[in-house]
C-alpha positions as semicolon CSV with decimal commas, in nm:
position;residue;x (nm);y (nm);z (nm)
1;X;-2,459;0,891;-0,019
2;X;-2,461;0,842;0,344
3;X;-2,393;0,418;0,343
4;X;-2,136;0,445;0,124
5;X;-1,955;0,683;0,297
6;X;-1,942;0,528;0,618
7;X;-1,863;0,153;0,485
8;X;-1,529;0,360;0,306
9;X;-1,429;0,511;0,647
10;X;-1,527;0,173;0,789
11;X;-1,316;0,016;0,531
12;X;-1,033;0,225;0,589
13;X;-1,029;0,200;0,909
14;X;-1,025;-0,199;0,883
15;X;-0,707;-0,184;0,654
16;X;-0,557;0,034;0,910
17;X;-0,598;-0,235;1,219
18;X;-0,480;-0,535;0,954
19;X;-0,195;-0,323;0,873
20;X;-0,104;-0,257;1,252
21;X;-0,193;-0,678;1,374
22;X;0,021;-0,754;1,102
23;X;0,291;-0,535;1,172
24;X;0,264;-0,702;1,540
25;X;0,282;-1,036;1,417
26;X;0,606;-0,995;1,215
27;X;0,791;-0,799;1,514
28;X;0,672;-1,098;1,749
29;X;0,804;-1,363;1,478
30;X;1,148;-1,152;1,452
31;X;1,172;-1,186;1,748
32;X;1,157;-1,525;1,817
33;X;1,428;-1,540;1,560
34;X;1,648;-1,594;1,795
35;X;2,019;-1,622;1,616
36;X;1,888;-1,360;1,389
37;X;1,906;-1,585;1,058
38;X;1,584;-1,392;0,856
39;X;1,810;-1,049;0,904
40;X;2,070;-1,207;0,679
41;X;1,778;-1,267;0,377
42;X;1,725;-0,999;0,126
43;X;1,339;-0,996;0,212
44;X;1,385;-1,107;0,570
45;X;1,000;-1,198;0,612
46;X;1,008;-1,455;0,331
47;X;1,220;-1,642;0,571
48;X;0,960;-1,580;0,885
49;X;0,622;-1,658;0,698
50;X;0,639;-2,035;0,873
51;X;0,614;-1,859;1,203
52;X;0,374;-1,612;1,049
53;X;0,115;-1,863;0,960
54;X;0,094;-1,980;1,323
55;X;0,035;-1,641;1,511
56;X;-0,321;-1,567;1,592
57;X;-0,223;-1,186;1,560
58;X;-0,169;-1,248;1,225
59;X;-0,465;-1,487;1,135
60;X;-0,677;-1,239;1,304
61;X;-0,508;-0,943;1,069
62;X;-0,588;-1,097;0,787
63;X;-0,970;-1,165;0,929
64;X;-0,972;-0,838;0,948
65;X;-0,816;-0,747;0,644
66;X;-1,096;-0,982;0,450
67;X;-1,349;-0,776;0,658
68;X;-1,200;-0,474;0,486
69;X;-1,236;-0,562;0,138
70;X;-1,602;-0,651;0,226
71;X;-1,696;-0,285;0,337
72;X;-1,500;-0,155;0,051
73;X;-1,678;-0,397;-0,209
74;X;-2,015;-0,273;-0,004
75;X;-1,911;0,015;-0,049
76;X;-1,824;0,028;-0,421
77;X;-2,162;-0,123;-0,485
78;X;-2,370;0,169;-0,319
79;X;-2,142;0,411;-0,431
80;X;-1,874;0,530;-0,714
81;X;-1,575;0,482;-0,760
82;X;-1,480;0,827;-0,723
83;X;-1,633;0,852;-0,398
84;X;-1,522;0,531;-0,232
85;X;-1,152;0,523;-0,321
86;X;-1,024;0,851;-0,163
87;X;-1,183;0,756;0,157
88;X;-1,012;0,471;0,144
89;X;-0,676;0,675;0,175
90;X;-0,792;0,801;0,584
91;X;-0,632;0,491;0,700
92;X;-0,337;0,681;0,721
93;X;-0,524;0,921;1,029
94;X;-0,588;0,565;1,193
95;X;-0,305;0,380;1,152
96;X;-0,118;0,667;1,261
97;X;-0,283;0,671;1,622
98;X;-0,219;0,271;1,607
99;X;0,119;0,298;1,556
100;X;0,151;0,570;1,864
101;X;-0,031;0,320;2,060
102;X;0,226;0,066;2,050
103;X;0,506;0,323;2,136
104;X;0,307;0,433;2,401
105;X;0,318;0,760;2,289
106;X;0,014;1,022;2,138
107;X;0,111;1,162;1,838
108;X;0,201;1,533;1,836
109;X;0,024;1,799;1,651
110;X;0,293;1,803;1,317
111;X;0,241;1,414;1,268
112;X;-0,140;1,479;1,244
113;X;-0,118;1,777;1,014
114;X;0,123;1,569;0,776
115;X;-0,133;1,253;0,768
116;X;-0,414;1,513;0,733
117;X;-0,163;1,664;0,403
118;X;-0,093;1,320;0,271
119;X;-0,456;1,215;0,298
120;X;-0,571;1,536;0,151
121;X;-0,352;1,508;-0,117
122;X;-0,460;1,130;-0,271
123;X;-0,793;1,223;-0,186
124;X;-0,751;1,525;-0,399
125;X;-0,597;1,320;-0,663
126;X;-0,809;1,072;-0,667
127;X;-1,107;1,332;-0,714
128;X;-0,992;1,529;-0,959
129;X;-1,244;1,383;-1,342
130;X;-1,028;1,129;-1,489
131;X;-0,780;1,072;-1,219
132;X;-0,945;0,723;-1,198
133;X;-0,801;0,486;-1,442
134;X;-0,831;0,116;-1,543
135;X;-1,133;0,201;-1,794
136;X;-1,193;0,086;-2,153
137;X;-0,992;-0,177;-2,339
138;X;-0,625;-0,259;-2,211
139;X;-0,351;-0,284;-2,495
140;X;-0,194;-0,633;-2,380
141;X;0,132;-0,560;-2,575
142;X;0,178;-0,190;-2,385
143;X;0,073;-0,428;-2,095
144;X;0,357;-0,622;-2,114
145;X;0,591;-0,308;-2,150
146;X;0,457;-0,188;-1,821
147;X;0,479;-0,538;-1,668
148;X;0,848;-0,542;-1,750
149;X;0,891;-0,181;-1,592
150;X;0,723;-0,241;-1,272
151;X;0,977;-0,538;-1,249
152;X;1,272;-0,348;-1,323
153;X;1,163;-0,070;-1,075
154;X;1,060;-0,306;-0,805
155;X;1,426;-0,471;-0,830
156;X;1,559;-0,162;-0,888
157;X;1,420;-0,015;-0,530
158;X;1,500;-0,295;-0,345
159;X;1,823;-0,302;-0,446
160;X;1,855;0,059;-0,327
161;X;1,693;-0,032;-0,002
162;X;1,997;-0,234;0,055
163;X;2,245;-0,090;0,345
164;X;2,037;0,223;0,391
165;X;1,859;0,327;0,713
166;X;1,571;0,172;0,865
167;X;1,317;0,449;0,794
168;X;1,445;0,498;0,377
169;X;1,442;0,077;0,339
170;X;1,114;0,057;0,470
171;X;0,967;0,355;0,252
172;X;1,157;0,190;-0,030
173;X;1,016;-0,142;-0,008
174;X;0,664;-0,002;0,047
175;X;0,645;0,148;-0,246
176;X;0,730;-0,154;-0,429
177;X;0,473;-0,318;-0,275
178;X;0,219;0,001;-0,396
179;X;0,377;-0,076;-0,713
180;X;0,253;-0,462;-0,694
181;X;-0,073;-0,354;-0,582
182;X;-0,149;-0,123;-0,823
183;X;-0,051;-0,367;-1,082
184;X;-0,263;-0,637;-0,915
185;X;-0,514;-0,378;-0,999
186;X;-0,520;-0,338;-1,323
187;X;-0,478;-0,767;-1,320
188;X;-0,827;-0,795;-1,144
189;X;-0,994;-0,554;-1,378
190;X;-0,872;-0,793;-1,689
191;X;-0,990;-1,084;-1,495
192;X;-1,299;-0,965;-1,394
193;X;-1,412;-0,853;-1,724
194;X;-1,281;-1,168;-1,885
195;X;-1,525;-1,371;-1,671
196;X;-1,834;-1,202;-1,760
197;X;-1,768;-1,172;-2,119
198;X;-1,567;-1,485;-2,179
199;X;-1,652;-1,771;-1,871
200;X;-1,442;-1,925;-1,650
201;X;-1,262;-2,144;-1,900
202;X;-1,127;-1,863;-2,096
203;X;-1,031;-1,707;-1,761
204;X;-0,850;-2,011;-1,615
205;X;-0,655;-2,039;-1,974
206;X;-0,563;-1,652;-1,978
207;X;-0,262;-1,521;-1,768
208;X;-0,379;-1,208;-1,597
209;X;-0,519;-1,393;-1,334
210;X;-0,217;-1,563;-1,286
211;X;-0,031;-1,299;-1,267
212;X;-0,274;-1,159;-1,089
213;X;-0,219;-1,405;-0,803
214;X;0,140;-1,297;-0,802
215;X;0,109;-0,940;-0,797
216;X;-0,081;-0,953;-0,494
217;X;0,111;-1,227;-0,317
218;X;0,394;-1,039;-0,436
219;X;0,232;-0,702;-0,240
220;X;0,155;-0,902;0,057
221;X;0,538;-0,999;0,107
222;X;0,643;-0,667;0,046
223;X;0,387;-0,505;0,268
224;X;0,488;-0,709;0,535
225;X;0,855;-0,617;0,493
226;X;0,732;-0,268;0,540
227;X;0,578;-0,279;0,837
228;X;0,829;-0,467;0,995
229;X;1,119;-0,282;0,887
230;X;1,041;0,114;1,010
231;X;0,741;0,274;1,051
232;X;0,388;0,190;0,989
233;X;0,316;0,543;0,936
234;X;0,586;0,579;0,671
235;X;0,482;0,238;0,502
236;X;0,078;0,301;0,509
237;X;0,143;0,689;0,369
238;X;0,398;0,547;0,078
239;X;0,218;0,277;-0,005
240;X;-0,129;0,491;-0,044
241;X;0,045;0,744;-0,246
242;X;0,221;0,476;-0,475
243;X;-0,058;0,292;-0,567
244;X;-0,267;0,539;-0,703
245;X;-0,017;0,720;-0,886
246;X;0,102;0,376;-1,070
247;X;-0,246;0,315;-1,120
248;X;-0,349;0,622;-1,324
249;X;0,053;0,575;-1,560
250;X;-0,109;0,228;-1,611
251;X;-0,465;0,440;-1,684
252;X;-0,305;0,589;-1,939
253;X;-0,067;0,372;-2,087
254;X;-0,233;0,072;-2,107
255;X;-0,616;0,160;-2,087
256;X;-0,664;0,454;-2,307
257;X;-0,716;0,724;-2,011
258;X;-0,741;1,040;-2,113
259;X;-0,623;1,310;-1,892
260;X;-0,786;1,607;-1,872
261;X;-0,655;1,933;-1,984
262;X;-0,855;2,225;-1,769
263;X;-0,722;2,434;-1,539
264;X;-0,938;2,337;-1,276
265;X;-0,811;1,937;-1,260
266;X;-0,447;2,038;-1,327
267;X;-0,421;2,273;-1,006
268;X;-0,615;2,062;-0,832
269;X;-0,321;1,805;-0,933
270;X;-0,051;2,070;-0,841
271;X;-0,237;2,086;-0,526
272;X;-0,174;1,720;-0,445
273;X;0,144;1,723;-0,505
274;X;0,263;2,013;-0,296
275;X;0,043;1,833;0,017
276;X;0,205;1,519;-0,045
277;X;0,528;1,682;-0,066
278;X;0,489;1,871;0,230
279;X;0,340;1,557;0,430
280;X;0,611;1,320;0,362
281;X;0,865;1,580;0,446
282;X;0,627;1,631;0,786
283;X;0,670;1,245;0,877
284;X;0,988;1,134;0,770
285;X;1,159;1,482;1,033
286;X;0,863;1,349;1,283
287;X;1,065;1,250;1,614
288;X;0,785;1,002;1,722
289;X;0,831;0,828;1,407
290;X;1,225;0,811;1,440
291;X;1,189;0,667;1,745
292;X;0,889;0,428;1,628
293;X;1,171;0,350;1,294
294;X;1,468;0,284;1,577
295;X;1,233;0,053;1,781
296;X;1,133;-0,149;1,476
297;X;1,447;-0,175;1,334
298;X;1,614;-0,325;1,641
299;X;1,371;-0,560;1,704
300;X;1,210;-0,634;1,360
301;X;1,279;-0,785;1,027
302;X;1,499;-0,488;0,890
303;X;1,808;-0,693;0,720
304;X;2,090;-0,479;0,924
305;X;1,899;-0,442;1,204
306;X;2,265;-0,595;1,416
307;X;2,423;-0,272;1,307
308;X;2,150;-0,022;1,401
C-alpha cells in the first residue's frame, strides 16, 4: 500500500506545480497583451494560446503535467481506485503554498484549515463504497441527455461569469471546466473499453473518443481561464470538488451506479458536504486570496480586468 500512496501524493503534487507554471504562463502572455485585445474575448485565453505555445513556462507545465498523469496511472496500477483518487484531491494543500509563493506571502492559519476542509471533504466523498462511478455498461441514449446538460450548464455558467467579480468568474469558469473533465471521464472509460473489446477500428469509427478529445481540450481552455482570471486556490478547490461530484450524477445516470443506502456512507456524505461548505466559505472571506484575486485580475486574462 505504501507505492501507491506515495506516487498519488507525488501525483498530486505534480498537478499542483502544472497548475501554478501554467497559471504563470497565461499572466506573462496577458501581459504582453499590450492594448489589452484578449480582455475584450468572452474566453480571453482562446485569444492568447499563440503566445501560450511559445512560453517555456508553459511547455514545461505541461511536461509536468504529463509527468502527473504518469504517477497517477502508476499509481492506479499498484493500487485502487478508491485509494488513489482522493489523494489525488491534496493538490489543493500544495497549490495553495504555490500560489502564496508568488504573492510573496505565507498563507495564514484559516487558508490552511479551509484546504485541509475541502480536501477532507472529496477525500471523504470519494471514500465513502460506491461513491466511485463510471462502472458497468453506459446507456448511450441517457448519455446523450447528460451530454446536452453539461452543455447547457457550461454555457449557462459562463454566461453568469459575465460582468461579475474576479474571484466569482474565475470559480464559475472552473467549475465548467470540472464539468468538462468529469465528462472527459466518463469519455475515456467508453474508449478504453471499446479498444479492448472492439479494436482500434471500431474505436476510430465511434464518437466518444471524439468527443473525448473535446471534452478535455475543452477543460484545458477553461482551466486556463481559471487560473488566469482569480485565484489558483479558488480554481484548484472548485475544480476538485466539481469533478467528482459530476462524475458520480454521470455514475448513476448513465452507468447504472447504485448508491448506497446505510447510514454509515450517507453521514459520511453529510460529512463532506458540511467540510466543503465550510472550506469554500473559509477561502473565498480569505484576505490573502482577495488580494491574490485583485493581483490576477489586473494583470491577467479576466475579461473586465480595465474596470477592476
Amino acid at each position: 500500500m505504501v507505492l501507491p500512496v506515495l506516487l498519488g501524493f507525488v501525483a498530486a503534487f505534480l498537478f499542483a506545480a502544472s497548475a501554478a507554471l501554467q497559471r504563470r504562463a497565461v499572466l506573462r502572455a496577458a501581459d504582453s497583451d499590450a492594448e489589452h485585445r484578449a480582455s475584450t474575448h468572452r474566453i480571453p485565453v482562446l485569444w492568447l494560446f499563440r503566445r501560450l505555445l511559445r512560453q517555456r513556462v508553459w511547455l514545461a507545465g505541461w511536461t509536468t503535467n504529463l509527468l502527473g498523469f504518469a504517477s497517477q496511472a502508476a499509481a492506479l496500477y499498484f493500487g485502487s481506485v478508491a485509494l488513489v483518487q482522493p489523494l489525488l484531491v491534496t493538490q489543493l494543500l500544495f497549490a495553495l503554498p504555490m500560489a502564496s509563493a508568488a504573492m510573496r506571502q505565507w498563507p495564514p492559519f484559516r487558508d490552511w484549515l479551509a484546504a485541509l476542509a475541502i480536501s477532507g471533504g472529496v477525500a471523504l466523498f470519494l471514500s465513502v463504497e460506491g461513491a466511485a462511478p463510471l462502472e458497468g455498461e453506459a446507456d448511450r441514449s441517457r448519455l446523450v441527455v447528460a451530454i446536452i446538460v453539461a452543455v447547457l450548464t457550461i454555457a449557462t455558467l459562463l454566461q453568469i461569469a459575465q460582468r461579475r467579480g474576479p474571484m466569482v468568474y474565475s470559480a464559475l469558469v472552473a467549475a465548467s471546466a470540472g464539468i468538462c473533465y468529469a465528462m472527459s471521464a466518463a469519455m475515456m472509460k467508453l474508449t478504453a473499453d471499446s479498444l479492448v473489446d472492439d479494436g482500434v477500428l471500431a474505436t476510430a469509427l465511434d464518437w466518444p473518443g471524439y468527443l473525448l478529445a473535446l471534452t478535455t481540450f475543452s477543460g484545458l481552455v477553461l482551466g486556463h481561464q481559471a487560473y488566469g482570471s482569480g485565484s489558483l486556490s479558488i480554481a484548484v478547490a472548485v475544480m476538485s470538488t466539481v469533478n467528482p461530484v459530476v462524475s458520480f450524477t454521470i455514475g448513476l445516470l448513465v452507468f447504472d451506479a447504485v448508491p448506497s443506502t446505510e447510514a454509515g456512507p450517507l453521514a459520511a456524505v453529510a460529512l463532506s458536504g458540511v467540510l466543503l461548505v465550510a472550506g469554500a466559505f473559509g477561502l473565498s472571506h480569505s484576505p490573502a486570496v482577495r488580494t491574490e484575486t485583485r493581483s490576477t485580475a489586473t494583470h491577467g486574462v479576466y475579461p473586465l480586468r480595465g474596470n477592476v
